[in-house]
N, C-alpha and C positions, 0 to 999 in steps of 0.2 A: 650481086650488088649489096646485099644485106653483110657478106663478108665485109666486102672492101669498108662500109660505113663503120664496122666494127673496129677494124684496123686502124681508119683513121681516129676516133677515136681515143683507142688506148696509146695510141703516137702519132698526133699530128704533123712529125716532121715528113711523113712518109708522102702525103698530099702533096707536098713541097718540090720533094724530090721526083715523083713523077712527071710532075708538071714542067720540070727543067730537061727531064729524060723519058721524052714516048717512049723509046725501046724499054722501058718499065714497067710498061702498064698493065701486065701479066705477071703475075706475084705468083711465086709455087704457093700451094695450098699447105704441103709441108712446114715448109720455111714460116706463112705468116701464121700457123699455128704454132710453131715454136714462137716464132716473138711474143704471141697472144700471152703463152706459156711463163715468158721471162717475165714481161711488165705484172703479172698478174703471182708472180713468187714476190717481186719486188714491191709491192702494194701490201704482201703480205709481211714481207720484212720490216716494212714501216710501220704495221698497224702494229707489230708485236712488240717496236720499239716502243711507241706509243705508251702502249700497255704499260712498260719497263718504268714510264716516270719522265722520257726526255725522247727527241727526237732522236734521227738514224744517227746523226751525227753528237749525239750528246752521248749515246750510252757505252762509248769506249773513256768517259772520262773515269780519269781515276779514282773520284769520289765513290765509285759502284764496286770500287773493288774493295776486299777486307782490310787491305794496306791503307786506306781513302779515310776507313770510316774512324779508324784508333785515331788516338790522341788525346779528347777529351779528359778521360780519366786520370791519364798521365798525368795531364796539368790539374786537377784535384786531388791526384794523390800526394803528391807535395807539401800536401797540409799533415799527413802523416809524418812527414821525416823535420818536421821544423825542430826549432832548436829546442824547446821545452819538452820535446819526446826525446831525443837525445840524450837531456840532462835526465831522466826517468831511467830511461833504459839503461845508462851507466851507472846512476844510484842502484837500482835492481838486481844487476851484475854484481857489483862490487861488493855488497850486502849480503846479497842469497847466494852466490852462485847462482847452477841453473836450474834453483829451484823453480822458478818462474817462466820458465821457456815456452807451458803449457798457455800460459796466460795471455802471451802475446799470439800465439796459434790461435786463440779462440776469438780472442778479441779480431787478428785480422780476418776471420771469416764473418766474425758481424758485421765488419765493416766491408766486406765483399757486397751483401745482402742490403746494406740498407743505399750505398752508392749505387747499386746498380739500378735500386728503386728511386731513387732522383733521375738518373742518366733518362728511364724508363718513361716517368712520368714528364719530361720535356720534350722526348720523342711522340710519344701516343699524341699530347693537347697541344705537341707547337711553341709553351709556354712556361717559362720557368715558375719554380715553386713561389718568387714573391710575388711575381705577376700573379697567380692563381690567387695566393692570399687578398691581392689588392683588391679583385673584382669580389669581396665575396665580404667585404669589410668595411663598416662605415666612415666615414673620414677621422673622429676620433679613434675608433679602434685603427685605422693604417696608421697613423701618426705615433701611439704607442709601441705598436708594433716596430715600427722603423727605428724608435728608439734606441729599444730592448738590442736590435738585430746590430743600430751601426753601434752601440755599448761592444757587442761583442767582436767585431768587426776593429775596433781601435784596441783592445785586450788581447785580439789578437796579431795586432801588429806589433803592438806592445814589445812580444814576444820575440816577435823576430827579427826587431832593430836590436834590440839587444845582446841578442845570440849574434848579431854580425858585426856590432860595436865589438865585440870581447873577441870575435875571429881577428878584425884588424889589430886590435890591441896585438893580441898574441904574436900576430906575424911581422907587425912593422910598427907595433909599441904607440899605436895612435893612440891619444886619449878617448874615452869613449865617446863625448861627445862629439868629437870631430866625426869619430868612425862613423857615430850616428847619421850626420851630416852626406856624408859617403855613401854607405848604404840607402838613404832616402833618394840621392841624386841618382845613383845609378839605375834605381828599381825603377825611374819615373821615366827613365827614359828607355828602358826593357818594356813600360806599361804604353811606349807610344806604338807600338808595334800590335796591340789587341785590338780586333775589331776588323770589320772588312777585310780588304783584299791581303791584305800584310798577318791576319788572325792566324793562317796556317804555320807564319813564320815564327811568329808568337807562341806558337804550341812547340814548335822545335828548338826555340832560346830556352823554354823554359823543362823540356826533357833532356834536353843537352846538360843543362844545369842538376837534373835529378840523377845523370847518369855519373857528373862528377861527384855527385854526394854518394851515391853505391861505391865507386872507386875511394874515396877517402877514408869511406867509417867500415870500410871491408880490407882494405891495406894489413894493416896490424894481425890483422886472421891469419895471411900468409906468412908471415915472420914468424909468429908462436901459433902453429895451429892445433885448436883444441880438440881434446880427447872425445871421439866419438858416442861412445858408450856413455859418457857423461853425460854429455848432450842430448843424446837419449833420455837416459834418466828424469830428465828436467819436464817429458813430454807425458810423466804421469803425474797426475792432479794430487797434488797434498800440500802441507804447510807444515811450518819447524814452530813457529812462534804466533803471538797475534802482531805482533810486528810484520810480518809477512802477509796475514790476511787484508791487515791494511792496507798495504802494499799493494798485493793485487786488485784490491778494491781501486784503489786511486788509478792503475794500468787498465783497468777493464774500464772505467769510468771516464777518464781521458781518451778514450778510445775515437770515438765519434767526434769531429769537430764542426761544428753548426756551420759554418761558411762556406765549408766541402759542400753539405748538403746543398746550401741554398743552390751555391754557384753551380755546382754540375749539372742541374737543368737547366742552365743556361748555356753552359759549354758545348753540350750537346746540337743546337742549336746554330750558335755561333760557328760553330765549325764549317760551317756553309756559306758561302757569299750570299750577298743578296742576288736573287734571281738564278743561282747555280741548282742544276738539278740534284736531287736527290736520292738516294735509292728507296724501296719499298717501305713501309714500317716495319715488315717483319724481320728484311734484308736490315736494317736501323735495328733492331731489337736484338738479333742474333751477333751484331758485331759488336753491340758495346758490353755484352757480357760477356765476349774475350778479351776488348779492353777494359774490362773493369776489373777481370781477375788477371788477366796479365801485369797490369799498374800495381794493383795493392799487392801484386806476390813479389814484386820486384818492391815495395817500401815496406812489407813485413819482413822479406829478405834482408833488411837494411835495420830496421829495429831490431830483429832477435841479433844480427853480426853484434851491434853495440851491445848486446845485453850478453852475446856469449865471447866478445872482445873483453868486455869486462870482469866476467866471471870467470877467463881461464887465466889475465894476465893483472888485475888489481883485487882480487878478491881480499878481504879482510883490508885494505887498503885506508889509511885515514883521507878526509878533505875532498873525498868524488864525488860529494854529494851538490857540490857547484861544475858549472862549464867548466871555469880557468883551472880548478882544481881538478878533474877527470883529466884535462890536457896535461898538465904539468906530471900528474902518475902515469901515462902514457909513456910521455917523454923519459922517465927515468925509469922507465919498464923495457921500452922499447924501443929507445933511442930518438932525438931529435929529427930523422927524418920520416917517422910515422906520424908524430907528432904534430908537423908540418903538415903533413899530408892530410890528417883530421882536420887542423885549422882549416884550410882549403876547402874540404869538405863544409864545415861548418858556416863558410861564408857563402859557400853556393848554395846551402838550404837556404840562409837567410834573406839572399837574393831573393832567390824564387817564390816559397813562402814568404815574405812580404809583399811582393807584386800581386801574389794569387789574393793573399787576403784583403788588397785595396782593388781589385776588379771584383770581389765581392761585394765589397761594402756598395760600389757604385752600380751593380745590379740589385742589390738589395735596393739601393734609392729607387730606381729605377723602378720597380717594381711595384711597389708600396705607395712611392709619393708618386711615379707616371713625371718624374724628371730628369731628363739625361741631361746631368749634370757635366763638363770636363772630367777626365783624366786627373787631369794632374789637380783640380780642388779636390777632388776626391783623395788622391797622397796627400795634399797640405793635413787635411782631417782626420785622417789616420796617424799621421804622421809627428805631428805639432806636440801629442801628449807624451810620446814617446821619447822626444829630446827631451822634455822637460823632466823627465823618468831622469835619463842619462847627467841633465845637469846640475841636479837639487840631488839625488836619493844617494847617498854613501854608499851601500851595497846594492845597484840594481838588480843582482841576480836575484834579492828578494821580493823584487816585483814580478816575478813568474810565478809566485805562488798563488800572489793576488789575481794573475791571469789567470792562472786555472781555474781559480774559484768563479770569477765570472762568466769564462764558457762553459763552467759548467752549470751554472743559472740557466743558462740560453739554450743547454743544449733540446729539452721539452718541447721548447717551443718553433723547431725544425722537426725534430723527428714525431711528434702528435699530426700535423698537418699532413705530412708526407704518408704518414700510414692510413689516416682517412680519406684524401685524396686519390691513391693506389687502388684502393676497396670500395671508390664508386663509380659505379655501373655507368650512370650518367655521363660522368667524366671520360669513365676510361674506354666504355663501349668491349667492345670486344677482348680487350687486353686488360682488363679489370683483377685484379688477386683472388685468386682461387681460396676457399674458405680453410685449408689448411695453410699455404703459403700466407694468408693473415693471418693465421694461429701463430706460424713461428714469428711474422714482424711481429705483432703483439708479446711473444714471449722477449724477445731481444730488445723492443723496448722499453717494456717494466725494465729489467734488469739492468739496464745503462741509465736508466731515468733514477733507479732507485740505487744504484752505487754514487751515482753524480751528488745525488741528496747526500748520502751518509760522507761524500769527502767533502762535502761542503759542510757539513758540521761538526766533524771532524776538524776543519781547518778551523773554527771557528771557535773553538777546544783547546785548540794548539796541540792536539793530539794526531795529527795526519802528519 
């Protein structure tokens, strides 16, 4: 009797069916120790799901797998390949040669290091880096702070409206303003796609985008492909001139852009529905440090191309030290449909970098002031000083220098927070930085803090 109790029990339907069938009511001993057997594997299967983060039925989603958890970075790295790195990486080319090939190698390993430490630090607390600043700051310091942040946030759109004003010019002769116009319409409504259930689509508009910018500014490689050995050459550390140390100072110091920081802990993040399961933090830890070095090797791949597109096919070259003018030596290097091809490229960074950088800004609000503002006010404000750039400035390409100079004001005040927040125990619990892994953040960011200093005064010299 004590069996049968047992049986029903772990399967009430068995009660049932005796009760409709006497000739039943003698169970082999066998048999109801096998069923005992099954329900009691499958009690176990559930609790391990459990375990796993989601019920039996959650943990074949695909967010558990490594393919589930990329993304993120992708859409951060973008802020690598915008159009003011471009313009650097083909002045550097064209200039040096490949003297400088080392430079962009080092620089994208810092920026491996210190993206994965945002990616990191929104995983571990749940919370993006403005969010953490907010809680931890009194209403006048978040109000300064948010300043500072959407200053750099509008410098950096700055950027990238105009790098895609000067693609449309080139391709179909619009004026810049117009183009301006164009590009803002287009990004706002790429930006209606972030957020909720549509955010994974949003991450694929906007890698899809990254993948035509590697096809565009990698083109020209295959036409004139450069000498190996050269390129090599370029991967041992020295300098010709001080015009070169400058140089590399302004490349290594441009390196880091403060709105990759903020936003990737948020990216991280949002990559999730609301309510959608999640994988473990370690399984979370372990995948965004293949995407973080898979992104940034795929947008240093994309900076040294333009920097050794440039130094095997316009080197000594006059006038590449603008966008229109790197295009135009291109074109008369390499023919009008490389050419094109760059343009194209050119306007798909500008696409994408500018969307990335006004979902920054509006986490930055977010975070700081605890306002989720629209979408699309958040483009108007980004947006508004950059026509105004395009319709008053005679030469806007000389407003990229003025952008540089301000993210690099800003850059401090993302990478200080994020290397103190990393390295506390409190915060990070278990995943906290290990006292050498904070030696090296600390070495990489003196050194990006203290080249940002010298191009900022530099620029201010008229000597950078």
């Amino acid at each position: 009797m004590h069996t049968i109790d047992k049986r029903r029990t772990i399967n009430p339907n068995r009660e049932r069916l005796v009760s409709e069938h006497p000739d039943l009511n003698i169970v082999d001993a066998q048999t109801a120790a096998a069923i005992d057997r099954d329900d009691a594997e499958i009690d176990k299967e559930r609790a391990a799901a459990r375990a796993e983060g989601g019920s039996g039925a959650k943990t074949t989603h695909h967010g558990h797998a490594l393919a589930g958890i990329l993304g993120p970075a992708f859409v951060a790295a973008v802020a690598y390949v915008d159009p003011g790195n471009v313009a650097a990486n083909i002045t550097s080319g064209a200039r040096y040669g490949y003297l400088l090939v080392w430079v962009l190698v080092m620089a994208n390993m810092m920026s491996v290091l210190i993206q994965y430490q945002s990616a990191k630090l929104g995983i571990v607390t749940g919370k993006s880096l403005p969010e953490l600043l907010g809680e931890r700051m009194h209403d006048a310091g978040r109000f300064m702070f948010f300043m500072q942040a959407e200053v750099i946030a509008i410098a950096t759109d700055l950027a990238e409206l105009i790098g895609g004003a000067i693609a449309l010019n080139l391709l179909f002769d619009l004026p810049l303003f117009v183009g301006g116009c164009v590009i803002g319409a287009v990004s706002t409504v790429l930006l209606m796609f972030e957020g909720g259930k549509t955010h994974r689509l949003f991450e694929k508009m906007v890698i899809a985008l990254l993948l035509v910018i590697t096809f565009g500014f990698i083109a020209g490689l295959f036409i004139a492909p450069p000498n190996p050995v050269e390129v090599a050459g370029g991967l041992i550390p020295h300098f010709t001139t001080t015009d070169s140390v400058l140089m590399a100072s302004s490349m290594l110091g441009a390196t880091v852009m403060p709105h990759a920081i903020y936003l990737h802990s948020t990216l991280v993040n949002d990559h999730y529905a609301p309510g959608q399961a999640k994988p473990s933090t370690k399984r979370l830890l372990d995948g965004s440090k293949v995407d973080v070095v898979w992104a940034l090797l795929l947008a240093g791949t994309v900076n040294l191309s333009l920097l050794i597109l440039a130094a095997n096919s316009l080197y000594g070259m006059k006038g590449t030290d603008s966008i229109e003018g790197a295009q135009h030596a291109i074109v008369s290097v390499l023919g009008p449909a490389i050419g094109t091809i760059f343009s194209i490229g050119l306007l798909a960074s500008s696409l994408s970098s500018t969307s990335v950088g006004t979902y920054a800004g509006s986490e930055i609000m977010h975070g700081l002031l605890r306002i989720k503002a629209p979408m699309w006010a958040c483009r108007v404000v980004t947006l508004v000083p950059g026509l105004i750039v395009l319709w008053f400035a005679p030469n806007p390409t000389e407003a990229l220098v003025v952008g540089q100079v301000i993210l690099s004001i800003g850059i401090p005040f993302a990478i200080i927070p994020l290397m103190r927040y990393t390295h506390d125990k409190e915060l990070m619990g278990k995943w906290v930085d290990g006292p050498v892994k904070h030696a090296i953040f600390i070495a990489v960011a003196v050194l990006i803090i203290a080249l940002n200093v010298l191009l900022i005064v530099l620029t201010i010299l008229g000597k950078a």
